[in-house]
C-alpha positions as CSV (number, residue, x, y, z in Angstrom):
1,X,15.1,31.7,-15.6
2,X,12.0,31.1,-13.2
3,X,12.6,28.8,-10.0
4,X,12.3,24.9,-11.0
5,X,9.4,23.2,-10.3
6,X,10.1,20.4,-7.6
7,X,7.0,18.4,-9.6
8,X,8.7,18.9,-12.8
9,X,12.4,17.8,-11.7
10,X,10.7,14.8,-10.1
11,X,8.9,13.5,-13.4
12,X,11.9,15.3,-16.0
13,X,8.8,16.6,-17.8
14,X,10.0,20.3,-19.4
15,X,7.4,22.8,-19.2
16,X,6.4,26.4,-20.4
17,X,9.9,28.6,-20.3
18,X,12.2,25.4,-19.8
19,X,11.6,24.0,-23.2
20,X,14.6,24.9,-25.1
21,X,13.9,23.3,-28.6
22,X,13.9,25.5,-31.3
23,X,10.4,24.4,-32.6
24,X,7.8,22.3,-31.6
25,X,5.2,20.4,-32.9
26,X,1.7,21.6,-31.1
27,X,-1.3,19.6,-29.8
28,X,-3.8,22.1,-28.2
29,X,-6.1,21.0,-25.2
30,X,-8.9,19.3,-27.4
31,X,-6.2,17.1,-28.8
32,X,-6.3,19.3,-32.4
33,X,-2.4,19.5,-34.4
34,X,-1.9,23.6,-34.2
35,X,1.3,22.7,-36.0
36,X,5.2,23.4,-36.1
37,X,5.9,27.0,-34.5
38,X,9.0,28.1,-32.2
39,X,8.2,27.3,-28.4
40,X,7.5,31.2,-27.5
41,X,4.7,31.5,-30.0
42,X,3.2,27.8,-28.7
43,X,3.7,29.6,-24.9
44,X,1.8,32.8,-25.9
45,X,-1.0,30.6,-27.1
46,X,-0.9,28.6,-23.5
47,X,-0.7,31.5,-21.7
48,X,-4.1,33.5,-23.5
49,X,-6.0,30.5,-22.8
50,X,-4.6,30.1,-19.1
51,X,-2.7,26.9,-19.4
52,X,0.3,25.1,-19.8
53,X,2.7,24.3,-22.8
54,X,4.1,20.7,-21.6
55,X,6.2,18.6,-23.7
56,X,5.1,15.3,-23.9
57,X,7.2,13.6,-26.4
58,X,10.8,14.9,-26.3
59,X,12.5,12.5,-28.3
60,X,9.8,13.6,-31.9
61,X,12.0,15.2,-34.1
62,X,10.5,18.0,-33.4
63,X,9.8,17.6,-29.6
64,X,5.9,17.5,-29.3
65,X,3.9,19.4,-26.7
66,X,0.5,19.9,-25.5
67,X,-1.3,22.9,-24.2
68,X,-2.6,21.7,-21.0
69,X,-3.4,22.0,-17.5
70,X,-0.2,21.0,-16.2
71,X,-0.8,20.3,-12.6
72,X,-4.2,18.2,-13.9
73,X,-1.6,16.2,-16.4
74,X,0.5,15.6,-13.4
75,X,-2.7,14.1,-11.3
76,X,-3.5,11.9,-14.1
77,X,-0.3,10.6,-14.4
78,X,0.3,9.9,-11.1
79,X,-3.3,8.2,-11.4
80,X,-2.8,5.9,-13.7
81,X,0.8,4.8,-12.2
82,X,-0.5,4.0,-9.0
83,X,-3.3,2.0,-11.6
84,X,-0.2,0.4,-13.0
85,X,1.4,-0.7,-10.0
86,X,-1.7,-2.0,-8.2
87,X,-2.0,-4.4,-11.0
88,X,1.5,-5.9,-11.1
89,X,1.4,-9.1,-9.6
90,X,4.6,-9.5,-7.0
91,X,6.0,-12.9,-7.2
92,X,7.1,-14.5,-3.7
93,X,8.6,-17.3,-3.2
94,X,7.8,-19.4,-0.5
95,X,9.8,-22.2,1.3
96,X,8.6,-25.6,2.1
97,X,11.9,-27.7,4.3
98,X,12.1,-31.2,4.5
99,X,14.0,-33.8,5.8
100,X,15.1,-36.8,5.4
101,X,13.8,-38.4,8.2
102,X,10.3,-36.9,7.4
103,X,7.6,-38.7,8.8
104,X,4.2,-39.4,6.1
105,X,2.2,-36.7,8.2
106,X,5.2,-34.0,8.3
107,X,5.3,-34.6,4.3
108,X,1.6,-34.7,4.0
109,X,1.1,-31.0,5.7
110,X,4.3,-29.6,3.7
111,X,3.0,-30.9,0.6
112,X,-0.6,-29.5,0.6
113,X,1.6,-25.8,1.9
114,X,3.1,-26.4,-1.2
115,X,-0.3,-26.6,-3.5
116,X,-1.5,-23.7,-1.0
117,X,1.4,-21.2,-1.9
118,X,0.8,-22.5,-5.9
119,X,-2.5,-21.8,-5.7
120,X,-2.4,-17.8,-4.3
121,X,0.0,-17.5,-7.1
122,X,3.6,-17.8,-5.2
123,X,6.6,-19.5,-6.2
124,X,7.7,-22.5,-4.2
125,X,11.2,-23.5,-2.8
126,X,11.3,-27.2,-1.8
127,X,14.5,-27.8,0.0
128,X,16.3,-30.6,2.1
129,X,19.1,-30.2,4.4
130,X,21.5,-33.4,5.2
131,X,23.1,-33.5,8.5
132,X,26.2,-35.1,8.7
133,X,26.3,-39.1,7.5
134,X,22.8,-38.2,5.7
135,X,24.8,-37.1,2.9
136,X,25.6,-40.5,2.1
137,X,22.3,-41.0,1.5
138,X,21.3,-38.1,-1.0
139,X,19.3,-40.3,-3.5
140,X,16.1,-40.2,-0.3
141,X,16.6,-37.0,-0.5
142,X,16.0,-37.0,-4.7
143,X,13.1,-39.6,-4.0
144,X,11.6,-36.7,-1.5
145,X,11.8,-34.0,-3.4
146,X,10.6,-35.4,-6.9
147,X,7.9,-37.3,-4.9
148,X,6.6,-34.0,-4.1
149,X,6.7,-32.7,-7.6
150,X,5.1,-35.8,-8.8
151,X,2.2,-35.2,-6.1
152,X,1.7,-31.2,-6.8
153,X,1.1,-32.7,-10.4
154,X,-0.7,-29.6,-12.5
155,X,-0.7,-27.4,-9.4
156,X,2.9,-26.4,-10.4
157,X,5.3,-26.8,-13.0
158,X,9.2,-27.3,-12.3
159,X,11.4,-24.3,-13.0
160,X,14.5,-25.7,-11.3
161,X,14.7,-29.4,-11.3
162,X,16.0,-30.9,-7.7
163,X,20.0,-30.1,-7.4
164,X,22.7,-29.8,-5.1
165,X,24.4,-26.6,-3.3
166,X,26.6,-27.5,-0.4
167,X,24.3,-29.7,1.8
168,X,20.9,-28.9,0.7
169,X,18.8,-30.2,-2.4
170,X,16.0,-28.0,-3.5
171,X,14.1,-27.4,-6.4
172,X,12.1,-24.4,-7.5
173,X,8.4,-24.5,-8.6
174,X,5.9,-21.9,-10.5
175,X,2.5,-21.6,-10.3
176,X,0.8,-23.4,-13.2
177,X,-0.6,-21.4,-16.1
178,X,-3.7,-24.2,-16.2
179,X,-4.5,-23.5,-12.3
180,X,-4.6,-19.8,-12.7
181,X,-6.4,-19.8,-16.0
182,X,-10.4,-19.7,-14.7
183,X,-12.5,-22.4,-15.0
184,X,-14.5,-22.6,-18.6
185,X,-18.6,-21.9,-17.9
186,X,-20.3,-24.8,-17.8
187,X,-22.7,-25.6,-20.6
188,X,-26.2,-25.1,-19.7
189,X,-28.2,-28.0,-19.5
190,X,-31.2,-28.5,-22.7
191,X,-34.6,-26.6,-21.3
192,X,-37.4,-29.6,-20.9
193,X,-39.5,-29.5,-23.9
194,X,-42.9,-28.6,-23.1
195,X,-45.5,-31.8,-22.9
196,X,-48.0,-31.6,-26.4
197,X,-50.9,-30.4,-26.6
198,X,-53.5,-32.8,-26.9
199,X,-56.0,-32.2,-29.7
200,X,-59.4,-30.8,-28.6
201,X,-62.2,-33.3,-28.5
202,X,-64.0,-32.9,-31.9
């Protein structure tokens, strides 16, 4: 058996002598069905050509492959994963503390972080800590926190609504779907019509 391919144990793509179905079903390079034929004969073709057999759907019944150029198939692969992944939006979520003592400035600066981190598509965490006797006075700390959702209006919508673990309320807000959906074009305005002609001077 020849020496495994670090690139192929990486992906778990079988190739060439480590296909061990019985028979395949064979795509050739141009993308044309060669047909069902035992993996040898689909190798021998591979090999006169001076390329790969690589099996591309293992789960077929039969497996199918493709004679290829396997290190190019690797490239592309890799290629369009890194395409993939560059896409993929990562979601953060960003914390905004208040307090209830919070003076109208302090809230003011918090709140417009808030619509900030909204706005570059990041989840927000609004939370409130109470100290000591302040938890006898939990329902400012409601009026804080849904004051603020209340003022982020369609920046954000509410996935967690305001609630209670140990000594701190918070609440959990997601970007809204209207803020990141871009703005429509704006109509063009009507063209003047042209001024008429006066009729020439008989």
């Amino acid at each position: 058996m020849p020496p495994l391919d670090k690139r192929s144990a990486k992906s778990f793509i079988r190739t060439n002598e480590r296909i061990r179905a019985r028979e395949v079903r064979v795509i050739d390079e141009n993308g044309e069905q060669l047909g069902v034929m035992a993996p040898f004969e689909a190798l021998k073709m591979a090999r006169e050509r001076s390329l790969d057999l690589v099996e591309i759907s293992p789960n077929a019944v039969p497996p199918v492959c493709k004679i290829q150029d396997y290190g190019k198939f690797l490239y592309e692969k890799d290629k369009s994963e890194r395409a993939a992944r560059k896409k993929q939006k990562v979601i953060v979520i960003k914390e905004v503390k208040f307090s209830v003592t919070v003076d109208e400035h302090d809230y003011q600066t918090k709140k417009n972080q808030a619509v900030r981190f909204l706005g570059e598509g990041d989840k927000v965490k609004a939370s409130l800590r109470f100290k000591g006797r302040q938890m006898a006075h939990r329902d400012l700390g409601y009026k804080i926190i849904n004051r603020l959702i209340m003022d982020i209006g369609d920046a954000g919508t509410v996935e967690f609504m305001p609630r209670m673990e140990g000594t701190t309320l918070h609440a959990i807000l997601a970007p809204s779907k209207k803020a990141e959906a871009p703005a429509p074009p704006k109509p063009k305005a009507p063209e003047p019509a042209a001024p008429a002609t006066p009729p020439a001077a008989k």
